[in-house]
mmCIF file of the N, C-alpha and C atoms, coordinates in Angstrom:
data_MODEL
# 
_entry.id   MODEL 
# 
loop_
_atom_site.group_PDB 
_atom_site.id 
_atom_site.type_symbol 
_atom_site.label_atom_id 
_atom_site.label_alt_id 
_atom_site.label_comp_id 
_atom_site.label_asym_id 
_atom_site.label_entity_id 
_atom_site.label_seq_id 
_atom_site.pdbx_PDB_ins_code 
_atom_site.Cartn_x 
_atom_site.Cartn_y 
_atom_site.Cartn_z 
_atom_site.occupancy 
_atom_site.B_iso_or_equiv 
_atom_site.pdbx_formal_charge 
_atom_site.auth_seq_id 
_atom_site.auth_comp_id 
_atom_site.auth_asym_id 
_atom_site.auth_atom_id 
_atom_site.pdbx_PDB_model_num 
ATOM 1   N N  . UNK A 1 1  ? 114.084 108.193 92.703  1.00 0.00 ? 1  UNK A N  1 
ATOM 2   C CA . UNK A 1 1  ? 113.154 109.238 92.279  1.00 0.00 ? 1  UNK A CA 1 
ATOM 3   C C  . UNK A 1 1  ? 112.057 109.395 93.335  1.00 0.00 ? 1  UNK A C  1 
ATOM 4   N N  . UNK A 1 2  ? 111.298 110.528 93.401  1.00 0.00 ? 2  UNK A N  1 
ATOM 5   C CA . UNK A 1 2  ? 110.322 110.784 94.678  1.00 0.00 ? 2  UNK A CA 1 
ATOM 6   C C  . UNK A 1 2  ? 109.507 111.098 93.716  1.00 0.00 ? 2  UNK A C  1 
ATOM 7   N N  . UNK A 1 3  ? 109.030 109.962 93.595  1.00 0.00 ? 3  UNK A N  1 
ATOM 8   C CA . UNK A 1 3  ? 107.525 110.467 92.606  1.00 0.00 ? 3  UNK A CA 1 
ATOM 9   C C  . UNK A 1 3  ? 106.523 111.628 93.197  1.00 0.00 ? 3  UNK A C  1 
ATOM 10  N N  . UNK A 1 4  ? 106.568 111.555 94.812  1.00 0.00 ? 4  UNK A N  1 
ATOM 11  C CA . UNK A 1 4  ? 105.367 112.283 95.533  1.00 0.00 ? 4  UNK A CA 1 
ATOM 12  C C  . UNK A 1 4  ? 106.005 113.747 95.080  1.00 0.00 ? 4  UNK A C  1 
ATOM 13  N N  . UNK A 1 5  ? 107.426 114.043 95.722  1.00 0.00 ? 5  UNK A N  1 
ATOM 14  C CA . UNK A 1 5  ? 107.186 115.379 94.578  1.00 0.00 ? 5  UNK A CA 1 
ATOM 15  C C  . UNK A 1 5  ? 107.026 115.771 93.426  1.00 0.00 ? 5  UNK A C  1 
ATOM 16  N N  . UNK A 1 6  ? 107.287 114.635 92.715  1.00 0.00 ? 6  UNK A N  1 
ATOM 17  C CA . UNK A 1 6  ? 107.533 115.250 91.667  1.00 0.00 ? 6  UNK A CA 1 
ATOM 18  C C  . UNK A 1 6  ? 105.952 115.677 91.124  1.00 0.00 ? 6  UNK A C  1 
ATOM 19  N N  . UNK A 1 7  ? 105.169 114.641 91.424  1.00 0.00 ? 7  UNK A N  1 
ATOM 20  C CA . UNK A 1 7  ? 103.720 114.761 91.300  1.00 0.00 ? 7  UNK A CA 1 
ATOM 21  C C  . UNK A 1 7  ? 103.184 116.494 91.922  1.00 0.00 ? 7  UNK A C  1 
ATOM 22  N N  . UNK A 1 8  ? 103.700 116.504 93.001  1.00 0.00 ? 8  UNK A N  1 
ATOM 23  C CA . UNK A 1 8  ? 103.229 117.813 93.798  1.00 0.00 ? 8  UNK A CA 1 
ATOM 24  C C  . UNK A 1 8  ? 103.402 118.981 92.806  1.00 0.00 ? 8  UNK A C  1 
ATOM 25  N N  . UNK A 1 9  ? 105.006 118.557 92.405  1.00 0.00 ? 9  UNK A N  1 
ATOM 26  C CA . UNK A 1 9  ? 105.448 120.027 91.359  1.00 0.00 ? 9  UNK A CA 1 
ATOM 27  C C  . UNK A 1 9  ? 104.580 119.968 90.033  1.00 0.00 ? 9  UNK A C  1 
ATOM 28  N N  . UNK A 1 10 ? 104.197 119.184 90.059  1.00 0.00 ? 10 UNK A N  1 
ATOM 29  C CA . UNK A 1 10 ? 103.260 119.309 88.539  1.00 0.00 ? 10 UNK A CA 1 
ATOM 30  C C  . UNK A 1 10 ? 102.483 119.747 88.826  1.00 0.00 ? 10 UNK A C  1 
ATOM 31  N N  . UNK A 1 11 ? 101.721 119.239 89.276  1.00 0.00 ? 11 UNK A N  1 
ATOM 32  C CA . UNK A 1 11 ? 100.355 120.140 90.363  1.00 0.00 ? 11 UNK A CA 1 
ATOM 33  C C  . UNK A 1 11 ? 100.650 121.285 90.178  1.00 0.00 ? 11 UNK A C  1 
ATOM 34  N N  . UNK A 1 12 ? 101.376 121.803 91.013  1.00 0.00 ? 12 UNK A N  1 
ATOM 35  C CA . UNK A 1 12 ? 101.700 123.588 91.082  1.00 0.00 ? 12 UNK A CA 1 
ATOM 36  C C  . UNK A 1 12 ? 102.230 124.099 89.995  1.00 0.00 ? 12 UNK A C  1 
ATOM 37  N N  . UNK A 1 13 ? 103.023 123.476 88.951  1.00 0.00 ? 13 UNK A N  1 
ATOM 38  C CA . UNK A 1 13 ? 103.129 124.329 88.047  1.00 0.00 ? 13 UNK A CA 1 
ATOM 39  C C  . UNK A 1 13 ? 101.865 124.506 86.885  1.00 0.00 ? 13 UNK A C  1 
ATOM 40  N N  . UNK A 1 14 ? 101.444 123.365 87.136  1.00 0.00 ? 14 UNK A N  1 
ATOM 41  C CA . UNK A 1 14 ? 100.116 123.650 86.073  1.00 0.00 ? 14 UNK A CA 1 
ATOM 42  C C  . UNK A 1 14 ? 99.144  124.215 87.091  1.00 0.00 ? 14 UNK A C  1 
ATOM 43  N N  . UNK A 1 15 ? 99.015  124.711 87.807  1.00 0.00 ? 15 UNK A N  1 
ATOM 44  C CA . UNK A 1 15 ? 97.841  125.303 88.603  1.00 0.00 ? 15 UNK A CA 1 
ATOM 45  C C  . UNK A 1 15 ? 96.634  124.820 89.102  1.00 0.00 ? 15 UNK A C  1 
ATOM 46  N N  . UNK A 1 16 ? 97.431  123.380 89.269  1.00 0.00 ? 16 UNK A N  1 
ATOM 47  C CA . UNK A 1 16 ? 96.182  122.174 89.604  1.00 0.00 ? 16 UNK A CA 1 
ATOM 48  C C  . UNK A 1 16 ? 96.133  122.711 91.097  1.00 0.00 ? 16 UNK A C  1 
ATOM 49  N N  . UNK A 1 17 ? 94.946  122.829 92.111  1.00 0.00 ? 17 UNK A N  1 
ATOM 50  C CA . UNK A 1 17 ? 95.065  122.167 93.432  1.00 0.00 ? 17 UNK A CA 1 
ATOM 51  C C  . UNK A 1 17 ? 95.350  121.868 93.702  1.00 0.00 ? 17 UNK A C  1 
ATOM 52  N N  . UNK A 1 18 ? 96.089  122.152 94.838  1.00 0.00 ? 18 UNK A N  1 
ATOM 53  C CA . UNK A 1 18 ? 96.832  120.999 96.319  1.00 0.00 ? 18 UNK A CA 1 
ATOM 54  C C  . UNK A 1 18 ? 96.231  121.092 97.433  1.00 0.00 ? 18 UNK A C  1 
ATOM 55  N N  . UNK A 1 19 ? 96.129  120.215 98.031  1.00 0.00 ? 19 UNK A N  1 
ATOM 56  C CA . UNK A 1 19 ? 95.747  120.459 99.421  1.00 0.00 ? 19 UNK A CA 1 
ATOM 57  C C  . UNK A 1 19 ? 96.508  118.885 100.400 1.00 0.00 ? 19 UNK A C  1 
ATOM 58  N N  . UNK A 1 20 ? 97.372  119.737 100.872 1.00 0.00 ? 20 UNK A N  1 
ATOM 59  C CA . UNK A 1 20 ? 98.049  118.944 102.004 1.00 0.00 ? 20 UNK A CA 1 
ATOM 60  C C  . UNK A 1 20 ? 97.192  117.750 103.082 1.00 0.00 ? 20 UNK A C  1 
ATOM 61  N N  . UNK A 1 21 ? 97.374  116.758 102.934 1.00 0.00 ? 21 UNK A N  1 
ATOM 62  C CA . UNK A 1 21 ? 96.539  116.269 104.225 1.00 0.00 ? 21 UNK A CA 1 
ATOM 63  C C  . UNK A 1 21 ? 97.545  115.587 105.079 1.00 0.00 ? 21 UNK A C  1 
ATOM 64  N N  . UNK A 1 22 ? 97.499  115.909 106.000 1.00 0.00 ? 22 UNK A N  1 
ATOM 65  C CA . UNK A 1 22 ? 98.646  115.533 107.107 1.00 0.00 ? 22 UNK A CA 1 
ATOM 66  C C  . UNK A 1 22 ? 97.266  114.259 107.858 1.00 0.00 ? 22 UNK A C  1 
ATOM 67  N N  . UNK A 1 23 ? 98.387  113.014 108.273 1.00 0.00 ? 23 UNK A N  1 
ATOM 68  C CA . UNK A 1 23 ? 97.466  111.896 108.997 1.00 0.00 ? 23 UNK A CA 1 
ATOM 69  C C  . UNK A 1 23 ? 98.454  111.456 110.091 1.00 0.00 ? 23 UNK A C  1 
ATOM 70  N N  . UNK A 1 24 ? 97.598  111.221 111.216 1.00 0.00 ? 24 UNK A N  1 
ATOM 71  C CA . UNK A 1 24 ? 97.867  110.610 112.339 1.00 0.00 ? 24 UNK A CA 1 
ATOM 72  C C  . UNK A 1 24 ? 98.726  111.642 113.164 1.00 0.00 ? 24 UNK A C  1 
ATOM 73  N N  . UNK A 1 25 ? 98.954  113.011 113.026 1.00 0.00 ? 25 UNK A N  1 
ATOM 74  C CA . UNK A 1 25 ? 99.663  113.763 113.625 1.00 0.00 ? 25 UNK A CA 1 
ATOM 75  C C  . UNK A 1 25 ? 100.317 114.354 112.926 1.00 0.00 ? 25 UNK A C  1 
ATOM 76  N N  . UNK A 1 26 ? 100.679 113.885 111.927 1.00 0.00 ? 26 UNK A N  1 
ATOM 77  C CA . UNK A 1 26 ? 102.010 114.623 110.875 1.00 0.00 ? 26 UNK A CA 1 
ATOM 78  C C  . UNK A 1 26 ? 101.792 116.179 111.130 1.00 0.00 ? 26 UNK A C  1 
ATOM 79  N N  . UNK A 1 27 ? 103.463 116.722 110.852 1.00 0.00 ? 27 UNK A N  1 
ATOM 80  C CA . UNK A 1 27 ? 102.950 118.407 111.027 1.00 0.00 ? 27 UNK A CA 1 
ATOM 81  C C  . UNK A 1 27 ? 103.475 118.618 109.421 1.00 0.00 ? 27 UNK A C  1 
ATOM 82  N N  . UNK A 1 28 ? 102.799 120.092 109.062 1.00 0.00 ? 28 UNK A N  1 
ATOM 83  C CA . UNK A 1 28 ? 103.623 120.510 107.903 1.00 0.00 ? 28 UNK A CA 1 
ATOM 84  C C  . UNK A 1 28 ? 105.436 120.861 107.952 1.00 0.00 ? 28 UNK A C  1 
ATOM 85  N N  . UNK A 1 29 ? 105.875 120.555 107.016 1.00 0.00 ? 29 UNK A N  1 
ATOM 86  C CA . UNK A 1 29 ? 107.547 120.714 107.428 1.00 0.00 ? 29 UNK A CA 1 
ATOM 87  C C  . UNK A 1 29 ? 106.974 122.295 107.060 1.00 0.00 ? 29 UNK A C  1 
ATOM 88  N N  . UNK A 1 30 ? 108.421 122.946 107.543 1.00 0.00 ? 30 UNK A N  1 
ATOM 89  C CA . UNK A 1 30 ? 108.860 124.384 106.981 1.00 0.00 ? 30 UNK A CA 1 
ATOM 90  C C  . UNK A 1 30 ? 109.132 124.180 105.691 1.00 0.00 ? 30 UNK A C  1 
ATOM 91  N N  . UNK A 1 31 ? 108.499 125.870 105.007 1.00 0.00 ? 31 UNK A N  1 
ATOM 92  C CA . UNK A 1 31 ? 109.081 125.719 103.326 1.00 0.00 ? 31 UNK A CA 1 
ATOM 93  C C  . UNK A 1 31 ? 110.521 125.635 103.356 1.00 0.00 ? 31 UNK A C  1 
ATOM 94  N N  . UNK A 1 32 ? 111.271 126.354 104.161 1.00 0.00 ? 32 UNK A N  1 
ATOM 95  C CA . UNK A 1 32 ? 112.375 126.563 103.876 1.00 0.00 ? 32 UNK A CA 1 
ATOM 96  C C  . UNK A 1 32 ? 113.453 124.867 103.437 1.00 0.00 ? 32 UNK A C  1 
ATOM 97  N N  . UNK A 1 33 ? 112.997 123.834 104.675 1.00 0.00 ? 33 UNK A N  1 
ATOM 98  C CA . UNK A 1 33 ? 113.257 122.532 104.307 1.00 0.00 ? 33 UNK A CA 1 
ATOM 99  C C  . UNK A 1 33 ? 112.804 121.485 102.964 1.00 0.00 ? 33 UNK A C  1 
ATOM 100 N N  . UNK A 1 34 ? 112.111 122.488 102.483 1.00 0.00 ? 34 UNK A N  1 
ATOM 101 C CA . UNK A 1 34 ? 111.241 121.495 101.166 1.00 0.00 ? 34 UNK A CA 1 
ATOM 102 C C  . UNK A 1 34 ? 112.388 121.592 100.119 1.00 0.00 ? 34 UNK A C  1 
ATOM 103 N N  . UNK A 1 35 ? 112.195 120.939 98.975  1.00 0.00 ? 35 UNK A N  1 
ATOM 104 C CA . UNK A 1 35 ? 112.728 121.136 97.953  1.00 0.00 ? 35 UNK A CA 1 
ATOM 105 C C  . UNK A 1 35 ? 112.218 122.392 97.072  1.00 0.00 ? 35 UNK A C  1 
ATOM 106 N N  . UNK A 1 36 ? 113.273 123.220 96.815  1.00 0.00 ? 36 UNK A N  1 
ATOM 107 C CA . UNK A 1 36 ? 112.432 124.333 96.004  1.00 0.00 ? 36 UNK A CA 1 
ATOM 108 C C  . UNK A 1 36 ? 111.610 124.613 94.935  1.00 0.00 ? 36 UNK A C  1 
ATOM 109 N N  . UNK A 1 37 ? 111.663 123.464 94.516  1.00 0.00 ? 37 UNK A N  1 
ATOM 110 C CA . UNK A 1 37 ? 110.250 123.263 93.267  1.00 0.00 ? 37 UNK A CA 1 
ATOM 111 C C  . UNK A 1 37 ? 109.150 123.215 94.006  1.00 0.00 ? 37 UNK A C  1 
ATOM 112 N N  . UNK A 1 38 ? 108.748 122.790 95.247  1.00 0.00 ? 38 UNK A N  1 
ATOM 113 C CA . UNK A 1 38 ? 107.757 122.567 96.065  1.00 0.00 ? 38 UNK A CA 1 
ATOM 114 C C  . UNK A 1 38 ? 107.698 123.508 97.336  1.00 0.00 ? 38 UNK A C  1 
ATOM 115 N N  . UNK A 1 39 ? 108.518 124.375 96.915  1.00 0.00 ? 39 UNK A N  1 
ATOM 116 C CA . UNK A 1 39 ? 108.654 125.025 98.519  1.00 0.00 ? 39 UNK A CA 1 
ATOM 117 C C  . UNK A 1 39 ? 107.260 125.915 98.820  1.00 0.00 ? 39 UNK A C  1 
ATOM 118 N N  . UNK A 1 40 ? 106.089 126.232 97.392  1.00 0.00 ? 40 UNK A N  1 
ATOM 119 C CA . UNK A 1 40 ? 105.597 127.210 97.855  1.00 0.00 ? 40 UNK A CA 1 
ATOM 120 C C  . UNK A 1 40 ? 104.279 126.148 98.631  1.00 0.00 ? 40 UNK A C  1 
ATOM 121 N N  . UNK A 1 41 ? 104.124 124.793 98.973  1.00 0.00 ? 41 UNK A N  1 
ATOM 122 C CA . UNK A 1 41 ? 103.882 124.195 99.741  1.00 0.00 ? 41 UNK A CA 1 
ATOM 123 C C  . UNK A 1 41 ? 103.680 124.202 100.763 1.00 0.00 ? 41 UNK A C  1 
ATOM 124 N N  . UNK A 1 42 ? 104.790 124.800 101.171 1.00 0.00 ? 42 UNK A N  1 
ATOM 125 C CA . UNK A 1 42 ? 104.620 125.037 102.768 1.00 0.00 ? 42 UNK A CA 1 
ATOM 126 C C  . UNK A 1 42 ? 103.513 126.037 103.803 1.00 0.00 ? 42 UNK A C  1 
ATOM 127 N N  . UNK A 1 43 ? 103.191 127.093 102.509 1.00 0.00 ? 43 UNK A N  1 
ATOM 128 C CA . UNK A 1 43 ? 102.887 128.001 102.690 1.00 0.00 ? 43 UNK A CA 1 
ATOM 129 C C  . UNK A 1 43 ? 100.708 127.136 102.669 1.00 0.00 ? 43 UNK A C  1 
ATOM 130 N N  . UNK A 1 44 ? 100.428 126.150 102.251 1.00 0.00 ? 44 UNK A N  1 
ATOM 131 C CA . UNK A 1 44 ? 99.277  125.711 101.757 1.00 0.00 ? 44 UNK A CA 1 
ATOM 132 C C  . UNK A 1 44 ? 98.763  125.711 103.414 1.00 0.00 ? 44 UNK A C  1 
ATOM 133 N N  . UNK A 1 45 ? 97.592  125.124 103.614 1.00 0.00 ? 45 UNK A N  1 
ATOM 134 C CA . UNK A 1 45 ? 96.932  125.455 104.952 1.00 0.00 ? 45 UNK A CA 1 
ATOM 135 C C  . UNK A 1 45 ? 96.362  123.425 104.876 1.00 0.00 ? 45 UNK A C  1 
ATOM 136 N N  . UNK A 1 46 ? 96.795  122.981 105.707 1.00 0.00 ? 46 UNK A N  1 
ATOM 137 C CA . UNK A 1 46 ? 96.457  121.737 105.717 1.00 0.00 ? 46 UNK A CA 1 
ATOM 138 C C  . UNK A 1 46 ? 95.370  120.712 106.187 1.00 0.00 ? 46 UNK A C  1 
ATOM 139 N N  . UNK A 1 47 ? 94.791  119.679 105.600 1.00 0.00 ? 47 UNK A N  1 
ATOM 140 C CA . UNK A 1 47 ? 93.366  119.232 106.185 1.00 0.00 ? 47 UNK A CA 1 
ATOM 141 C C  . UNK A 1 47 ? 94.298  117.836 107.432 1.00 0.00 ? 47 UNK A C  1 
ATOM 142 N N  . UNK A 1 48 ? 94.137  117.815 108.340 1.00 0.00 ? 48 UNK A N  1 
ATOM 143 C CA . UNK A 1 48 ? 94.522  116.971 109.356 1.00 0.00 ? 48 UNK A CA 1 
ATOM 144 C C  . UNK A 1 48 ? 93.539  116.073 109.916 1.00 0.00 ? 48 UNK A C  1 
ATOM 145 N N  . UNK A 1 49 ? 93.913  114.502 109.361 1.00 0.00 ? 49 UNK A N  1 
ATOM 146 C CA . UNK A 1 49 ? 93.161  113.441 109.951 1.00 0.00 ? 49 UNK A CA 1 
ATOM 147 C C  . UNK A 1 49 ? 93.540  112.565 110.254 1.00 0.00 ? 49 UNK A C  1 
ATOM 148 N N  . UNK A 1 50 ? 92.827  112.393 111.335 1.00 0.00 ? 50 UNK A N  1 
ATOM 149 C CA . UNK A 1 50 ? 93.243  110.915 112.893 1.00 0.00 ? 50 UNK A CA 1 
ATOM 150 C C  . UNK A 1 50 ? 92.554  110.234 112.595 1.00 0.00 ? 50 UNK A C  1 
ATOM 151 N N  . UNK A 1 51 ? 92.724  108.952 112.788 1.00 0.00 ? 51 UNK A N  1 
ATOM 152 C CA . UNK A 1 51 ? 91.759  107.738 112.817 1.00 0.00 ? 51 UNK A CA 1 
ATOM 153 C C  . UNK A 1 51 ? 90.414  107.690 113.353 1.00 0.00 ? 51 UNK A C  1 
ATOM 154 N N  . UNK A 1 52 ? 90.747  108.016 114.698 1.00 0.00 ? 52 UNK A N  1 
ATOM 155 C CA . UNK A 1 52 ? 89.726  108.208 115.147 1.00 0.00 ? 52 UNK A CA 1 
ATOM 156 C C  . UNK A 1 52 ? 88.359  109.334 115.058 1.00 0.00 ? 52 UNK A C  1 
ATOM 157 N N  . UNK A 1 53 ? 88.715  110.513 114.299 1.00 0.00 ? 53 UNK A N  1 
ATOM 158 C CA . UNK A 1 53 ? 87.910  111.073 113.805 1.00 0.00 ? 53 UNK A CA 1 
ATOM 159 C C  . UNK A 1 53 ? 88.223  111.215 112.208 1.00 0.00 ? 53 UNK A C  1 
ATOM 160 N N  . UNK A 1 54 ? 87.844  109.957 111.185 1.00 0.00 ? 54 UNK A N  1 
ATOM 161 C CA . UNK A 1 54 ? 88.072  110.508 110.314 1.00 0.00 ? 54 UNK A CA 1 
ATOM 162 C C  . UNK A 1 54 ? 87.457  110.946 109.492 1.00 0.00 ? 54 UNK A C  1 
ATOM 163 N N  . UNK A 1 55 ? 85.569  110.562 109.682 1.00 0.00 ? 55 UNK A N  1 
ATOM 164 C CA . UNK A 1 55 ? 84.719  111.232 109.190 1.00 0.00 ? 55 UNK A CA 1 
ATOM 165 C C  . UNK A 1 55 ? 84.627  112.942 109.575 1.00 0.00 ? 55 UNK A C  1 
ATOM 166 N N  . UNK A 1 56 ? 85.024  113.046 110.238 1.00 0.00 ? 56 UNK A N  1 
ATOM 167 C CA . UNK A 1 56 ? 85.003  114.954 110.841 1.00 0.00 ? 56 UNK A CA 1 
ATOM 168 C C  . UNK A 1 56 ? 86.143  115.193 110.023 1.00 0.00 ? 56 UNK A C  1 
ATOM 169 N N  . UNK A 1 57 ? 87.097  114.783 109.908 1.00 0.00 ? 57 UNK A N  1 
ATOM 170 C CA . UNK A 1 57 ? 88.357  114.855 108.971 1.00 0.00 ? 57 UNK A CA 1 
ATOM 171 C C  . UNK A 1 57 ? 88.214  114.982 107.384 1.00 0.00 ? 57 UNK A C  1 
ATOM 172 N N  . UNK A 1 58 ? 87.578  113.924 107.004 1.00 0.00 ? 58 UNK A N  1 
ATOM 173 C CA . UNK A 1 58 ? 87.055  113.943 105.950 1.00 0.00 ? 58 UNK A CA 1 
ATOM 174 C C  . UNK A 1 58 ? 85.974  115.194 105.002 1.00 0.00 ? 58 UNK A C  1 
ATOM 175 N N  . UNK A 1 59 ? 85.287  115.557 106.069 1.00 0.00 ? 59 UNK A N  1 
ATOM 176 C CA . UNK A 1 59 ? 84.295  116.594 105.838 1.00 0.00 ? 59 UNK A CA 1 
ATOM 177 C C  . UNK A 1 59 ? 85.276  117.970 106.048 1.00 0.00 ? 59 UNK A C  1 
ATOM 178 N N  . UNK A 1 60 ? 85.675  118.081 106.430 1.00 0.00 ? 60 UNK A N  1 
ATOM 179 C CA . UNK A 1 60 ? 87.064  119.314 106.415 1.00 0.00 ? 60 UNK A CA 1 
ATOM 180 C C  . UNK A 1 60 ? 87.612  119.319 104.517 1.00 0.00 ? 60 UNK A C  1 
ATOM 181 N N  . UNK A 1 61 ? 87.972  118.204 104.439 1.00 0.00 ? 61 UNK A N  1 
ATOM 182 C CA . UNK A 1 61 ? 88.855  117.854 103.123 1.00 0.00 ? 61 UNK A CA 1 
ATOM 183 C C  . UNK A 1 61 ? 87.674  118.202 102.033 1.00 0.00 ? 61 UNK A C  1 
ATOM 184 N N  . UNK A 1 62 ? 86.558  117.586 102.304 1.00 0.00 ? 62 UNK A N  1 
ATOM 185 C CA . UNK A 1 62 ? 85.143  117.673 101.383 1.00 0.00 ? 62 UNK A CA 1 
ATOM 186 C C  . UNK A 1 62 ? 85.253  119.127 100.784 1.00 0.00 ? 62 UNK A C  1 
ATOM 187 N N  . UNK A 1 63 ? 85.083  119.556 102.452 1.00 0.00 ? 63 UNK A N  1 
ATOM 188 C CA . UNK A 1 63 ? 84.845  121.616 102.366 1.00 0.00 ? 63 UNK A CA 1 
ATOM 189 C C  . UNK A 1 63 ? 86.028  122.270 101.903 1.00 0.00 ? 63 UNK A C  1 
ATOM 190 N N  . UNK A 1 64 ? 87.018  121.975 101.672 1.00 0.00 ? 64 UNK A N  1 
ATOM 191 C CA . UNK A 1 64 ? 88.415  122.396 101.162 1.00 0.00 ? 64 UNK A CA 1 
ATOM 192 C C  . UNK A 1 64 ? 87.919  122.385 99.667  1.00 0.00 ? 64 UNK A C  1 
ATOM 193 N N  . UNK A 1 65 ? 87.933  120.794 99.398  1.00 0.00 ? 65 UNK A N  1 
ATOM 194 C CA . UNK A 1 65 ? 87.672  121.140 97.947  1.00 0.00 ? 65 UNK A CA 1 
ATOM 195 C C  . UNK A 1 65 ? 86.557  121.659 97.465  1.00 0.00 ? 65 UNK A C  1 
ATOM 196 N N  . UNK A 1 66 ? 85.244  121.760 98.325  1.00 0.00 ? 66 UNK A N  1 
ATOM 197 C CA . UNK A 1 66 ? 84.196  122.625 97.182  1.00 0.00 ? 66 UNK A CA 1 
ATOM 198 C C  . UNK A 1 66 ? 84.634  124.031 97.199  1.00 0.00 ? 66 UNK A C  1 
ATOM 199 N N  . UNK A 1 67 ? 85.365  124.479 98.230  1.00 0.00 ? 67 UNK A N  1 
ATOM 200 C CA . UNK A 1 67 ? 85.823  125.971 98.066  1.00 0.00 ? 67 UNK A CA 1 
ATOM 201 C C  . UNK A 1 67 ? 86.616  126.239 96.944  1.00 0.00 ? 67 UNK A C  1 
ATOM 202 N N  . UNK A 1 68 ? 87.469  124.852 96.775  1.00 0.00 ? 68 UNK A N  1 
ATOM 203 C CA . UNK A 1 68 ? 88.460  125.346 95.742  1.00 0.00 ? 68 UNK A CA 1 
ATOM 204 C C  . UNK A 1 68 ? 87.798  125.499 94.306  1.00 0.00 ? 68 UNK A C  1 
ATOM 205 N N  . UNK A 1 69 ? 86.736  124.885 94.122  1.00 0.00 ? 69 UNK A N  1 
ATOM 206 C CA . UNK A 1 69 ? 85.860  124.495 92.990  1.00 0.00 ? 69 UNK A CA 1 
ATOM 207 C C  . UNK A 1 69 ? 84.779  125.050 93.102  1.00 0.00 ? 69 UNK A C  1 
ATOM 208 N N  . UNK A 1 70 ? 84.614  126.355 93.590  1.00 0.00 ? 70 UNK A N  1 
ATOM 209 C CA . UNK A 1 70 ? 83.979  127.360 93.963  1.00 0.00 ? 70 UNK A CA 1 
ATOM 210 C C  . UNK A 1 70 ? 84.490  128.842 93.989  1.00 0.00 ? 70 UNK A C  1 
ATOM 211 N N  . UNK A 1 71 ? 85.609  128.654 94.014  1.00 0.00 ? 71 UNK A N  1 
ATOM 212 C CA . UNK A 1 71 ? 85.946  130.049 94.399  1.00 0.00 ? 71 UNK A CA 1 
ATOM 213 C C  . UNK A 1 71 ? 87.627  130.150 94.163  1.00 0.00 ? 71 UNK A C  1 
# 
């Protein structure tokens, strides 16, 4: 079982927030490769953090979510 999606698809079907955080380089896959319960995923805009900056990283993710909880 892949709990991480399955978690994701709940998220999206109940209309919870997502926000992708890709670490250490990770890229977003293509939707087309996702599983289709999750595919509209791909399409999300992602917060990206390195070690080495992860307070600047962090404050990205901060500002993601007050937007989302804002607007």
């Amino acid at each position: 079982a892949d709990w991480v999606r399955l978690e994701v698809q709940k998220a999206i079907s109940g209309g919870k927030r997502v926000i992708p955080v890709l670490v250490d380089g990770a890229e977003m896959p293509d939707a087309g490769v996702l599983p289709e319960d999750i595919r509209s995923l791909g399409r999300y805009q992602a917060v990206k953090l390195y070690p080495d900056q992860f307070n600047s990283g962090m404050q990205m993710l901060i500002k993601a979510i007050e937007r989302g909880a804002t607007g």
